[in-house]
C-alpha positions in Angstrom: 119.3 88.9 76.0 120.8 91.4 73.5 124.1 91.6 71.5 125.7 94.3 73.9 126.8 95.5 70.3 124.4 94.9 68.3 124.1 98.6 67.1 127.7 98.6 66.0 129.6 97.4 62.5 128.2 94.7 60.9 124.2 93.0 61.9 124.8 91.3 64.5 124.3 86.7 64.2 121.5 85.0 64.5 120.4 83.8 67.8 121.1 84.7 71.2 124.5 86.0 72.0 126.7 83.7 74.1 129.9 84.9 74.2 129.9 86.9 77.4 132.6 89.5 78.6 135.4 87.1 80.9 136.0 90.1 83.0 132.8 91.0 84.6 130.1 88.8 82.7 127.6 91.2 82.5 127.0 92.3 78.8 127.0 88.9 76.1 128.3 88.9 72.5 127.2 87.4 69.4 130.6 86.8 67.7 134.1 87.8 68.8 134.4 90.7 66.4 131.4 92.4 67.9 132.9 92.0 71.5 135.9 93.8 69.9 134.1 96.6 68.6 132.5 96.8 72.0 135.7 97.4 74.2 135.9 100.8 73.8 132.5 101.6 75.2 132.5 98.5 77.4 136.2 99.3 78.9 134.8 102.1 81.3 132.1 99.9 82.7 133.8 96.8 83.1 135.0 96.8 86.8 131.7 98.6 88.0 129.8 95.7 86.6 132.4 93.4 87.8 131.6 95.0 91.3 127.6 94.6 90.8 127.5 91.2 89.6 129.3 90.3 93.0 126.4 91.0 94.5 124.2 88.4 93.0 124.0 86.3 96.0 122.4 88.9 98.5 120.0 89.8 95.9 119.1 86.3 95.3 118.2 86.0 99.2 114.9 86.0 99.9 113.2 83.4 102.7 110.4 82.6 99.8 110.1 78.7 98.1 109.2 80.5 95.3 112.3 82.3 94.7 115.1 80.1 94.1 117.5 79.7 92.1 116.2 76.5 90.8 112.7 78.3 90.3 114.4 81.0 88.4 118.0 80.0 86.7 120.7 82.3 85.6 119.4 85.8 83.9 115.8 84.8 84.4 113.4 82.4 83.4 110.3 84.8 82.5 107.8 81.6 82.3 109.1 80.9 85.3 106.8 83.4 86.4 103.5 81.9 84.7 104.7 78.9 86.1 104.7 79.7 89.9 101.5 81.3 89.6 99.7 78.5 88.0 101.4 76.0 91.0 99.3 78.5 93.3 96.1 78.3 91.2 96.4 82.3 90.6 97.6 82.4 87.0 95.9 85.3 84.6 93.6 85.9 87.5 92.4 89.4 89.4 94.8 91.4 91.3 97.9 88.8 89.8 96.9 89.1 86.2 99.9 91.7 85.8 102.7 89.6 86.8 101.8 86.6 84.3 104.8 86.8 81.8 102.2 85.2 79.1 100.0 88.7 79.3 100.4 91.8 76.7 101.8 94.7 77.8 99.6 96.6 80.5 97.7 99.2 78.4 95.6 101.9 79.2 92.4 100.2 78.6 93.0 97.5 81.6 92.6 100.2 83.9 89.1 101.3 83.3 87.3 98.3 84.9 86.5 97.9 88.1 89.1 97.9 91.7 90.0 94.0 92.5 89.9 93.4 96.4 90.6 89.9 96.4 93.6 88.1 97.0 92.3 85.0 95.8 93.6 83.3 98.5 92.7 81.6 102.0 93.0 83.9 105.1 96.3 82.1 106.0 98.0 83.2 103.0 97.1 86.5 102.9 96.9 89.7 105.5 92.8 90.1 104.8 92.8 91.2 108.9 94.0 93.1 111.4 97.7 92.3 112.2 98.1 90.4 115.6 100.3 92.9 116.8 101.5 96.6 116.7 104.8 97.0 115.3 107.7 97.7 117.7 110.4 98.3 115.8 110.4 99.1 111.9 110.3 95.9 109.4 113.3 95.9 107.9 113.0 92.7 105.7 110.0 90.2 104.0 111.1 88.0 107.1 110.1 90.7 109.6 107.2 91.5 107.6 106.1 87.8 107.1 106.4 87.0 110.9 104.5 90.2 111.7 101.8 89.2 110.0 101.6 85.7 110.6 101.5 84.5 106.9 104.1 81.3 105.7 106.9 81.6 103.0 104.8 79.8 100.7 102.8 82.5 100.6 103.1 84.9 97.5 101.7 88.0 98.4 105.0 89.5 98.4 104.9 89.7 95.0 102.5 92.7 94.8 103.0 93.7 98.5 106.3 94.8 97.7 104.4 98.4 95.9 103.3 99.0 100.0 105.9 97.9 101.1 108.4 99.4 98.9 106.4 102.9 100.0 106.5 102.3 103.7 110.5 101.8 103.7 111.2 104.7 101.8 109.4 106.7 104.5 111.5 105.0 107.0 114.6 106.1 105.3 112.9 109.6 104.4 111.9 110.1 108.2 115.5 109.4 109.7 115.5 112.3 112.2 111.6 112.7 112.4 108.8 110.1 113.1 105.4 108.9 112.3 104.3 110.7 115.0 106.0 113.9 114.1 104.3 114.0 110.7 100.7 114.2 112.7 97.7 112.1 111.7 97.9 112.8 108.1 100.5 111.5 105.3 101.2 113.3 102.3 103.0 111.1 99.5 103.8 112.2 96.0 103.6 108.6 94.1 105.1 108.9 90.5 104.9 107.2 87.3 102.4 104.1 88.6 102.0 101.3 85.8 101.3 97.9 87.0 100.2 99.1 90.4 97.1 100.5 89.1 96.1 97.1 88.5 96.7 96.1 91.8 95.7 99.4 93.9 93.5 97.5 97.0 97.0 96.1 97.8 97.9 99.6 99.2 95.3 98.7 101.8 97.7 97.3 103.9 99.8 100.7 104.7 96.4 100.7 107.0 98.5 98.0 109.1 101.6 99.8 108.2 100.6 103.2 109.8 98.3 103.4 112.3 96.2 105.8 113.1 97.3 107.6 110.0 94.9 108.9 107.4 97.1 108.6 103.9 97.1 111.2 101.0 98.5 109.0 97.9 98.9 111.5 94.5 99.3 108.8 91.7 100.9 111.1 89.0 102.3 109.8 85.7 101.5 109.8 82.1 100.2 105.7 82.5 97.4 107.0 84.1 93.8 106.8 81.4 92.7 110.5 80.5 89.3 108.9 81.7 90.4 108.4 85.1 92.3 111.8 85.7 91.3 113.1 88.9 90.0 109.9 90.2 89.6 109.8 94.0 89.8 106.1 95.8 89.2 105.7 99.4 90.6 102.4 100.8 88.9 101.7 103.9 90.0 97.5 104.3 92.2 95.5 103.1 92.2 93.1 100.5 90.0 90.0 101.4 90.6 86.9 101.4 88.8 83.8 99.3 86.9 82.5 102.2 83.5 83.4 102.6 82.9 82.6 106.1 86.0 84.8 107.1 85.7 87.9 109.2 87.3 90.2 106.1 83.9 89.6 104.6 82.0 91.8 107.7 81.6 95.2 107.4 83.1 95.7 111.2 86.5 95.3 109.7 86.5 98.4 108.2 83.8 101.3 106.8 82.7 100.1 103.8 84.5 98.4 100.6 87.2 99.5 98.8 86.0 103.2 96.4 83.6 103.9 99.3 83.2 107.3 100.0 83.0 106.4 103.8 86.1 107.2 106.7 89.1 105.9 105.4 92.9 105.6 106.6 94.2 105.7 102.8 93.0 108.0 100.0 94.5 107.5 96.4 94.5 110.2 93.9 95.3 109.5 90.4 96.8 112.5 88.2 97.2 112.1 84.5 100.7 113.5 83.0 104.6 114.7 84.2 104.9 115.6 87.7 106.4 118.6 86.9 103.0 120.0 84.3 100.5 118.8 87.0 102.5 119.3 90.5 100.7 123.5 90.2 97.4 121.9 90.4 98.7 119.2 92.6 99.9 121.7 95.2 96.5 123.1 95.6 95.7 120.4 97.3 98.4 118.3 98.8 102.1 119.5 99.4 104.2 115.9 100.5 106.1 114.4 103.3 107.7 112.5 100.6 108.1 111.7 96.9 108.4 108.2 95.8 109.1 107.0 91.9 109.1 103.3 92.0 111.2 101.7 88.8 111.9 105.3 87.6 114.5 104.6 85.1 115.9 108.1 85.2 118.0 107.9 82.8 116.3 106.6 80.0 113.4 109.0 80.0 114.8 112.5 79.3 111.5 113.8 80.6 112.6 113.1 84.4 114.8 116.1 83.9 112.5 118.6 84.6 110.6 116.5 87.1 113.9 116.3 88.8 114.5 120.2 89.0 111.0 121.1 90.1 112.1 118.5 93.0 115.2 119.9 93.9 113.5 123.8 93.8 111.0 122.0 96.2 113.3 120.6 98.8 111.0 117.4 99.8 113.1 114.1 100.7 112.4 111.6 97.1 113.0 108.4 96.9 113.5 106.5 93.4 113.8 102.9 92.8 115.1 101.1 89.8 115.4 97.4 88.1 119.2 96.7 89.0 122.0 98.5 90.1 123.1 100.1 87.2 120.4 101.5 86.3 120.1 103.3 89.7 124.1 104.4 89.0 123.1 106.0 85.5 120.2 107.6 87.6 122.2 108.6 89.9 124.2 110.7 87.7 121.5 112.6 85.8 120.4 113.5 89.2 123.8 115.0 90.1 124.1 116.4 87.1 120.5 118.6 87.9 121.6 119.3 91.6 125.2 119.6 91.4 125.9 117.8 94.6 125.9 113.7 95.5 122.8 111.7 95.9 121.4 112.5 99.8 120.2 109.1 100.0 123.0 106.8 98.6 122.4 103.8 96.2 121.1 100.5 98.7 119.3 97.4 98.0 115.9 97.4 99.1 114.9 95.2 101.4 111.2 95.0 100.3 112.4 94.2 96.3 109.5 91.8 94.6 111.2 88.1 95.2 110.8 87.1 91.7 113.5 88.0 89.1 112.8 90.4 85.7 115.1 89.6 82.9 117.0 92.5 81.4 117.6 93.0 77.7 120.7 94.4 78.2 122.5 92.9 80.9 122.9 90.0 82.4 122.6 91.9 85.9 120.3 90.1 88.8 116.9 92.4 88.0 114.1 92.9 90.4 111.2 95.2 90.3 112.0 98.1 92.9 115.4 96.4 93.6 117.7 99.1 94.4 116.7 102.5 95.9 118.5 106.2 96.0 117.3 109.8 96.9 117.7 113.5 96.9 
């Protein structure tokens, strides 16, 4: 946590700050004088933080062991993250290596190796199958989701199935007066500014649970993307597998072939080096979409979403964006307004399918969660 003045007056003390504001405890203060010199900037945002931090509690809700409060104490315990990995024997390893607080920065060289398709877990902890059942009505929470398909609340796949899962409930919200079944047999989605999910792309096997009988288009645009894997085509024909030899996930009758075959597939992922708005042209060639999604966008800290933003709007598709906390998604929601001169079509909600394990913010002492809050245009 961060002097929320620290860029004012004098250098701010040494240590973290402590003195937080009594109003809406959001922002923290190294000395009294720098909370003073804060109140001017600070006085417009107070009661809209106020408001968000009241909502601490439903954002800490999530049916999961491994999430609690005790697990993960006020503004976030970042080891806390190394920790409950290591309790389920998956710390630093495969598809989990990029949620281990203890890791570097993700950098364009992890992304040149080869696709993991392991869970590194037994079949009862993670979806490696066929679900049991069809889905009747849409999932509309990890508890749904987690009774769908069978698995306990110890288990912690949520914490990268929230990238598919994140994807398939902005489609929901995207398809409000159309259907699954009104889009056809093929899904076009327009997935911007991937990081940490190219790490983990075999989890975006399980949209083959989560649409049925759909074949999936996926354009991975964004400038995280290596310049050696621009144009890169990945056909996901299973899903992840489980750590058990003997289990059915390891015959080749659950699906056509392993993950990058070039066999009949129900998802294909496309990555696309650069800005949505220099490579949509080429893009469009190919693939126009159903839907745009840009998980933890941060609109308004990257001035380069403005153009992205405009070539959106020009294009009329329903996007979806996602951000850390709910501020962030408020400053986002602005800049967007700002571009489109009319409200948000999509209005600023918590997202059911957030990751379950907190992300401490620099800034603010806000709840954080990776694709926590969700808003569209």
């Amino acid at each position: 946590m961060e002097c929320a003045a620290k860029c004012i007056g004098t250098p701010c003390m040494p240590g973290a700050p402590t003195r937080r504001c009594g109003v809406c405890g959001a922002v923290a203060y190294c000395s009294v004088s720098h909370q003073m010199l804060h109140w001017d900037d600070h006085k417009d945002e107070c009661a809209r933080l106020e408001e968000q931090m009241r909502r601490v509690d439903i954002l800490n809700d999530f049916p999961f062991a491994f999430s609690t409060e005790e697990t993960f104490p006020e503004c976030g315990d970042q080891m806390g993250r190394c920790s409950v990995l290591t309790s389920k024997g998956l710390h630093n390893i495969g598809l989990w290596k990029s949620e281990c607080s203890c890791r570097p920065t993700v950098s364009s060289t992890d992304h040149l190796g080869r696709i993991t398709d392991d869970w590194n877990l037994p079949s009862f902890l993670c979806p490696c199958l066929d679900p049991q059942s069809s889905i009747s009505t849409p999932l509309s929470s990890w508890k749904d989701y987690y009774q769908w398909r069978c698995l306990p609340f110890n288990s912690p796949v949520a914490l990268l199935l929230h990238w598919p899962l994140t994807l398939y409930h902005c489609f929901q919200l995207s398809a409000v007066q159309s259907s699954i079944s009104e889009v056809g047999d093929k899904l076009h989605i327009h997935y911007l500014g991937p990081e940490n999910e190219l790490l983990q792309l075999s989890v975006f096997g399980e949209l083959r649970a989560l649409f049925p009988g759909v074949h999936l288009y996926i354009e991975f645009v964004g400038p995280a993307i290596p310049e050696c894997r621009d144009g890169e085509t990945i056909n996901i024909s299973k899903y992840a597998s489980c750590s058990e030899e003997s289990c059915r996930c390891k015959s080749s009758c659950t699906g056509s072939g392993k993950i990058g075959s070039s066999g009949t597939t129900t998802v294909t992922l496309k990555l696309r080096k650069g800005f949505y708005h220099d490579r949509y042209r080429d893009i469009s060639k190919d693939s126009r979409p159903n839907v745009i999604v840009a998980p933890n966008a941060g609109v308004a800290a990257y001035s380069t979403w403005l153009p992205t933003i405009e070539l959106i709007n020009e294009m009329g598709v329903p996007a979806i964006f996602t951000d850390f906390c709910e501020e962030a998604a408020y400053l986002a929601s602005r800049c967007i307004s700002s571009v489109t001169a009319r409200p948000l079509r999509l209005p600023i909600q918590i997202n059911p399918f957030r990751q379950p394990m907190m992300v401490e913010d620099s800034a603010l002492y806000l709840p954080c969660y990776s694709n926590c809050f969700l808003f569209g245009m």
